[in-house]
Structures are given as structure tokens and as C-alpha cells.
C-alpha positions in Angstrom: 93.9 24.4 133.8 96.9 23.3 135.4 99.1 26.2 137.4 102.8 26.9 136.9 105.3 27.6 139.6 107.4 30.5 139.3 111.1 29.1 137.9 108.6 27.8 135.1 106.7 31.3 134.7 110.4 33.2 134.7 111.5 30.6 131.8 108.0 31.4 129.8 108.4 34.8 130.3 111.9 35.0 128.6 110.3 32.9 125.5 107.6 34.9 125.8 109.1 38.0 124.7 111.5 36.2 122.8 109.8 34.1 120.3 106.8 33.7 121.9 104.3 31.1 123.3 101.5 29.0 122.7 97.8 29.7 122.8 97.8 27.7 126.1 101.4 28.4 127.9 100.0 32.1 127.2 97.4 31.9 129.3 98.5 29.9 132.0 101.3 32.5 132.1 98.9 35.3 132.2 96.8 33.6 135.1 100.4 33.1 137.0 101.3 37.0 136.5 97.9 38.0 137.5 98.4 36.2 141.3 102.3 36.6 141.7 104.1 40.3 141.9 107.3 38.8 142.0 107.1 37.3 138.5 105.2 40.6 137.5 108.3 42.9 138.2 110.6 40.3 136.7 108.6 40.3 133.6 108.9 44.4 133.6 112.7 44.4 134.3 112.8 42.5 131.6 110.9 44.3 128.9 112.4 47.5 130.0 116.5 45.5 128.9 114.9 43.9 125.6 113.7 47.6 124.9 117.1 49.4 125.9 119.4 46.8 124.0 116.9 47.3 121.1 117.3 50.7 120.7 121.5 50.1 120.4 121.0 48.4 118.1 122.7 50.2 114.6 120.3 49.6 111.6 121.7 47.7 108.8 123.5 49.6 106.3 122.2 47.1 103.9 123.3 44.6 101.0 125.6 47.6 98.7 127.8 48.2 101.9 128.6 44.4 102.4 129.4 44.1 99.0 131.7 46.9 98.8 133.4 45.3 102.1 134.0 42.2 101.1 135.4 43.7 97.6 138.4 46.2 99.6 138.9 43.4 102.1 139.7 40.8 99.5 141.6 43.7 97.1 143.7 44.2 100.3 144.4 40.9 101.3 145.6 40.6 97.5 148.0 44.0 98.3 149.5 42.5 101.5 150.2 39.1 100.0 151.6 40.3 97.3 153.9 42.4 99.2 155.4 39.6 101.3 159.1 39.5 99.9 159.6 36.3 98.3 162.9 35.6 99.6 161.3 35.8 103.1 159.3 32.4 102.9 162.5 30.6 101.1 164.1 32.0 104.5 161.7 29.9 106.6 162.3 27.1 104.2 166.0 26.8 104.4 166.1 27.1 108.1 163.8 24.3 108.0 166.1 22.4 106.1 169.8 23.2 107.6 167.8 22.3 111.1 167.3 19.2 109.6 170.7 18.5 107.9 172.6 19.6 111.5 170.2 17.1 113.5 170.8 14.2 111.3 174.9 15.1 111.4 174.6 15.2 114.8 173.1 11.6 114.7 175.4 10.3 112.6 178.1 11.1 114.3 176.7 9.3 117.5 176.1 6.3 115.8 179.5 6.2 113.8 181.1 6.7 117.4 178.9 3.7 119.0 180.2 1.8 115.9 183.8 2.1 116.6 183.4 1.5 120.4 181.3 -1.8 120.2 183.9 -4.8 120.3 183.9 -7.0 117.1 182.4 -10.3 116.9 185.1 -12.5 117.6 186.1 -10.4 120.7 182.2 -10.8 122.1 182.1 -14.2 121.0 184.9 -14.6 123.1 183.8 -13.0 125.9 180.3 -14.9 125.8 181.8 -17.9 126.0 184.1 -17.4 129.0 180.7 -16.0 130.7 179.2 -19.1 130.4 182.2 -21.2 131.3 182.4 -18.9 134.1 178.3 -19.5 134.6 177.9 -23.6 134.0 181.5 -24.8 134.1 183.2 -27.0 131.8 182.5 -26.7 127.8 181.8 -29.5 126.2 182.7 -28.4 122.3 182.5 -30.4 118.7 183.9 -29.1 115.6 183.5 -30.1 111.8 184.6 -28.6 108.6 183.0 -28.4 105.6 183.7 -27.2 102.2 181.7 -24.4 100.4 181.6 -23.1 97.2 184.8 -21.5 95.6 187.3 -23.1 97.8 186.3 -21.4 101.0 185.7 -23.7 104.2 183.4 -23.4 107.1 183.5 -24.4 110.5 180.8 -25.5 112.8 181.7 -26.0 116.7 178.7 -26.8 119.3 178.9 -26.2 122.3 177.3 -27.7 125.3 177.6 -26.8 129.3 175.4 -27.7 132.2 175.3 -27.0 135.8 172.2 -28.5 138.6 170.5 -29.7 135.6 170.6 -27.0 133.5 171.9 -27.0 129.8 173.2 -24.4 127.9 173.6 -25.1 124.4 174.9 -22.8 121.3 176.9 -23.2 118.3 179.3 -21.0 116.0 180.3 -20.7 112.5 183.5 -19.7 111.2 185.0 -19.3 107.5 188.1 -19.5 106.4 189.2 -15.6 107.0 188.5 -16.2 110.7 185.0 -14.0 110.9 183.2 -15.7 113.7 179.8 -15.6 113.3 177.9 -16.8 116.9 
């Protein structure tokens, strides 16, 4: 029969008095306990705690005590919902709401002020085009009109400008009320 060192015997010993061993590990644990007094006395000191915390243990007060347990804890969970004031979760409710209706104000007005502090399209058309006269020099520009549906006329200029080889190209539309659309 093959020995066992001690970490081994110290695990058995635990399962030993735990839930238990088999025919085999029981006797090759014996035969290690018989030769080694250190595993002996750890095999005591253990008894003697399983036997102590045993004996702390309360007995179970048994199946009717559970039952009237669960019965008053539910019957007073019932009590204290009940007794929430109603008005107190339509408190939390509306706070939830006017939170909501103050941050999407707020937003609005930010986004009503960006509106009225972007320039308009004809005054960044504009302002593009200068850029790129600036950027690539002289414009080269074509323009033709044509007519649309009830009366209204459209305009379509191209542009063209180059510099070292490079070519910048674009075009724009315009209508008839002057809404330049680039």
C-alpha cells in the first residue's frame, strides 16, 4: 500500500470527519497517523472544534415555526407597503419628469441660440468662395438658367479654380427668391 505525505493526510483528515472516506483512503490514513504525531495532534485539535461548534449549534425549532415566520413576515411586508403614502411615489415620479422637461429646455435653448448665430447660406457661400479664390486664385465660373415649374427659374453657375496642378471644382444653385443653395 502506497504511503501518504502529511499535506495529503491533513486534507483526508478534514474529509474524514467531514463526510468521510473510503475503505482504502481510511486505512492508508490510519497507517499515516499511527507513524506521524504531528498529524495525530492535528487530527485531535480538530475533533475537539467540530465537537465545540457542534454543541452551538441551536436545534431546529422545526417545520410549524417556519411556517408561522414566513406567514407574519409576508403579513408585515403587506402592512408596510400599504402604508407608503401614495402621493410619495407620484413625488418621485414628477421630479423625474420636471428634471427631464428643464434639461431638454435648457437644450433647446442652446440649439435655438447656435441657430441664430450660424451665418445664412448665401453669406457662407460667400465666404467659401472668396476662400478658395484666396486658396487657388482666379475663378473660372459658367452660368445657365433654366425654367421650372410654376414660373420659377433656376440658376446653375460652375465654378472651376486651379493652382500647381490642382483643381478645385464646385457648383451652386440659385432660384428665383435669391436662396443660394451650394
Amino acid at each position: 500500500m502506497k504511503k501518504i505525505n502529511c499535506f495529503m493526510a491533513e486534507e483526508w483528515i478534514v474529509k474524514a470527519l467531514d463526510e468521510g472516506l473510503a475503505p482504502e483512503e481510511r486505512l492508508r490514513l490510519d497507517e499515516h497517523l499511527r507513524e506521524c504525531p504531528a498529524c495525530r495532534r492535528m487530527r485531535e485539535a480538530t475533533e475537539k472544534v467540530i465537537d465545540s461548534v457542534a454543541g452551538d449549534v441551536p436545534a431546529d425549532p422545526g417545520e410549524e415555526f417556519w411556517t408561522r415566520y414566513h406567514q407574519s413576515l409576508a403579513a408585515r411586508l403587506r402592512e408596510k407597503h400599504l402604508q407608503s403614502p401614495w402621493w410619495s411615489r407620484w413625488q418621485v415620479a414628477a421630479a423625474f419628469v420636471l428634471s427631464g422637461i428643464v434639461i431638454i429646455s435648457i437644450g433647446l435653448a442652446h440649439l435655438d441660440q447656435a441657430v441664430k448665430d450660424r451665418p445664412q447660406g448665401r453669406q457662407v457661400a460667400v465666404e467659401v468662395v472668396n476662400e478658395l479664390a484666396d486658396l487657388y486664385g482666379p475663378i473660372q465660373e459658367e452660368a445657365s438658367s433654366y425654367a421650372a415649374s410654376a414660373g420659377q427659374t433656376f440658376t446653375l453657375a460652375t465654378s472651376q479654380a486651379s493652382y500647381n496642378g490642382a483643381v478645385a471644382s464646385w457648383f451652386e444653385v440659385e432660384d428665383d427668391s435669391d436662396q443660394l443653395f451650394m
